[in-house]
C-alpha positions as CSV (number, residue, x, y, z in Angstrom):
1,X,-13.9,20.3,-7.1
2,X,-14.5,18.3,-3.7
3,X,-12.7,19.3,-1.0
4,X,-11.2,16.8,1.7
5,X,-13.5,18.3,4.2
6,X,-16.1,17.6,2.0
7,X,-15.6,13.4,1.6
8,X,-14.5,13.1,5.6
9,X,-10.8,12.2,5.2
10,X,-10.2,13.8,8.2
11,X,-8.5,17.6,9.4
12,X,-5.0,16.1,8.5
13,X,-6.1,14.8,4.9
14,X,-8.0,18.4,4.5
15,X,-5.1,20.3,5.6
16,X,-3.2,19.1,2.7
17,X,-5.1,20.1,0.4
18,X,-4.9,24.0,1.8
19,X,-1.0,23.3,2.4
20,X,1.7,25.3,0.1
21,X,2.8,23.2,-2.5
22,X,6.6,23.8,-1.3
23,X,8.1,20.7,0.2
24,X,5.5,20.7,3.0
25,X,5.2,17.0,4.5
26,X,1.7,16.0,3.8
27,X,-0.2,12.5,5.0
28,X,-0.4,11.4,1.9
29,X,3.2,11.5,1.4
30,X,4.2,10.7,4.3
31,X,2.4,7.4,3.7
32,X,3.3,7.3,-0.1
33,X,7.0,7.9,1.8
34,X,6.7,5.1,4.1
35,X,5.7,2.9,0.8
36,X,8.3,3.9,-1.8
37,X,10.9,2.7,1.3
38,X,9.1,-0.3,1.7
39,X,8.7,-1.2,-1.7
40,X,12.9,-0.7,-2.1
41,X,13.4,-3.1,0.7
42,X,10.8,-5.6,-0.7
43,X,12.8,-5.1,-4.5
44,X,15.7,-5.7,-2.6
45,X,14.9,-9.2,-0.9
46,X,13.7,-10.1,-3.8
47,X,16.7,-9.4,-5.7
48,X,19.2,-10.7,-3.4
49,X,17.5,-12.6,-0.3
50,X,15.3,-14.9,-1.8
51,X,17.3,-16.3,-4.0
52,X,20.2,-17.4,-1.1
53,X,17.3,-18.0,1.0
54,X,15.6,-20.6,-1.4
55,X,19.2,-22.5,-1.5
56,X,18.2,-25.9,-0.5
57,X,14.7,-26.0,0.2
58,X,12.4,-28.7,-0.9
59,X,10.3,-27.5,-3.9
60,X,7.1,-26.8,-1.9
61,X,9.0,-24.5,0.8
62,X,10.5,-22.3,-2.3
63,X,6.8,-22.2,-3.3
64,X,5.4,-20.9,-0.4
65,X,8.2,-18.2,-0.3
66,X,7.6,-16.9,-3.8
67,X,3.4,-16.9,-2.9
68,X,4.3,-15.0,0.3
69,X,6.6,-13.0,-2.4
70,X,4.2,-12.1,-4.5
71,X,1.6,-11.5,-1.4
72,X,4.1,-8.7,-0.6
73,X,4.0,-7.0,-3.9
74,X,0.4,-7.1,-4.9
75,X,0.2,-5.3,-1.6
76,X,2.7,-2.6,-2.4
77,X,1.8,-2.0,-5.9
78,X,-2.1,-1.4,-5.0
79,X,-0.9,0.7,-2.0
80,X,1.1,2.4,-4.4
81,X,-1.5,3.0,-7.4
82,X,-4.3,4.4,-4.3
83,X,-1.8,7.0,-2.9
84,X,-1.1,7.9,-6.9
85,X,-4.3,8.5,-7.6
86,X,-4.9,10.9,-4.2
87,X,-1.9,12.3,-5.1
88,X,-3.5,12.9,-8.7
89,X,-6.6,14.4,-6.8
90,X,-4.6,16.9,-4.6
91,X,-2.6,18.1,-7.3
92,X,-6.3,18.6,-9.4
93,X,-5.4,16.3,-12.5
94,X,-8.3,13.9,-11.4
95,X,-12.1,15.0,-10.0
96,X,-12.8,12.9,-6.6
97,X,-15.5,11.4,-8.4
98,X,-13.2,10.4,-10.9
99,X,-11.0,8.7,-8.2
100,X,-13.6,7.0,-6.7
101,X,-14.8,5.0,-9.9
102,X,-14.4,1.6,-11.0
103,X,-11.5,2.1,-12.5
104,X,-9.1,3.4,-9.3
105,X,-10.5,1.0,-6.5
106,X,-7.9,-0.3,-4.6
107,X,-9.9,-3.8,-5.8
108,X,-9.6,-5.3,-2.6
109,X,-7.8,-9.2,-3.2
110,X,-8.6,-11.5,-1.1
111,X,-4.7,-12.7,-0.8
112,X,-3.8,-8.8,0.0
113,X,-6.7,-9.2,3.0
114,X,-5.1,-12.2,4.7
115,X,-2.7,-11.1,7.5
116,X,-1.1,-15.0,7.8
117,X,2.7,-15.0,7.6
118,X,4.4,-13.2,10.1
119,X,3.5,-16.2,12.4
120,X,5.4,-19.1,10.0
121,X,8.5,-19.7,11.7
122,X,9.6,-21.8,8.6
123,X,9.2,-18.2,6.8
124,X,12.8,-16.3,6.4
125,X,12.5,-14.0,8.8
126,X,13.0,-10.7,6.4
127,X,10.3,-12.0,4.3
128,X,8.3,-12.3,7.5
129,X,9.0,-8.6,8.4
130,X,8.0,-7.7,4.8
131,X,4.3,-9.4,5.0
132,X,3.7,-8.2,8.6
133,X,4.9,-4.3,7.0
134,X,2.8,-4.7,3.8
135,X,-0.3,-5.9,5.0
136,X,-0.2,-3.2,7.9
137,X,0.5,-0.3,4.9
138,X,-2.4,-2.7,3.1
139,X,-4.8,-2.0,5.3
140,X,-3.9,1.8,6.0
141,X,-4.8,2.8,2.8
142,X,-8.2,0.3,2.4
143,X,-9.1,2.5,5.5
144,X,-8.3,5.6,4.3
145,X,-10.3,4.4,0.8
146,X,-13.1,3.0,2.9
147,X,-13.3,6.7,4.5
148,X,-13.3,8.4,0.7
149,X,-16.1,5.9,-0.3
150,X,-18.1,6.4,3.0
151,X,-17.7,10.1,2.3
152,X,-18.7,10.6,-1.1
153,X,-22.2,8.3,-0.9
């Protein structure tokens, strides 16, 4: 088995891996923390936000709101698939080899890589806050992937 050390995540990412498995705060869970909050806020506009939000609007203005909607959850859910599968590789039910395949890429998206949002005023602002949080939690973990890739070559 790799160790952290071994693919350059960094002292915090390696002490992790040497840390008791009893409720000790790790980064990865402090990160897959941050995310499961975020993704509850997100599910919650969604659910009851949007919708009064969208009240009026000409068709193209609900558009762009469920785009930037769906922007914000493609975001979450690949955050939330990466941190799975680290999770997956600290816990030893996956090689790091394994995680670094094809198949667990955090498949960079080209819609998940654009930061534009925040800035549209004509944007609800909670949905703003959401695009600014996401792609900031985004591009966290396509750092923290780009470090395991870097690593492992």
């Amino acid at each position: 088995m790799v160790r952290p050390q071994q693919i350059g995540l960094g002292s915090e990412l390696a002490n992790e891996a040497q840390a008791p498995k009893s409720g000790t705060v790790t980064f990865i869970d402090r990160n897959f923390d941050e995310l499961l909050d975020l993704m509850v806020e997100a599910r919650n506009y969604i659910a009851y936000g949007q919708p009064a939000e969208k009240t009026g609007l000409a068709p193209e203005d609900q558009l762009q709101i469920s785009f930037e909607t769906m922007r914000v959850t493609a975001r979450l859910i690949r955050a939330a698939a990466w941190l799975s599968i680290e999770k997956a590789v600290r816990n030893g039910e996956l090689t790091r080899e394994d995680a670094l395949g094809d198949d667990f890429t955090l498949s960079t998206v080209e819609a998940c890589l654009d930061p534009a949002g925040p800035e549209d005023e004509t944007l609800p602002k909670a949905l703003r806050s959401l695009l600014d949080r996401s792609y900031r939690m985004y591009m966290r973990i396509a750092r923290l992937e780009g470090l395991a890739r870097a690593s492992a070559t």
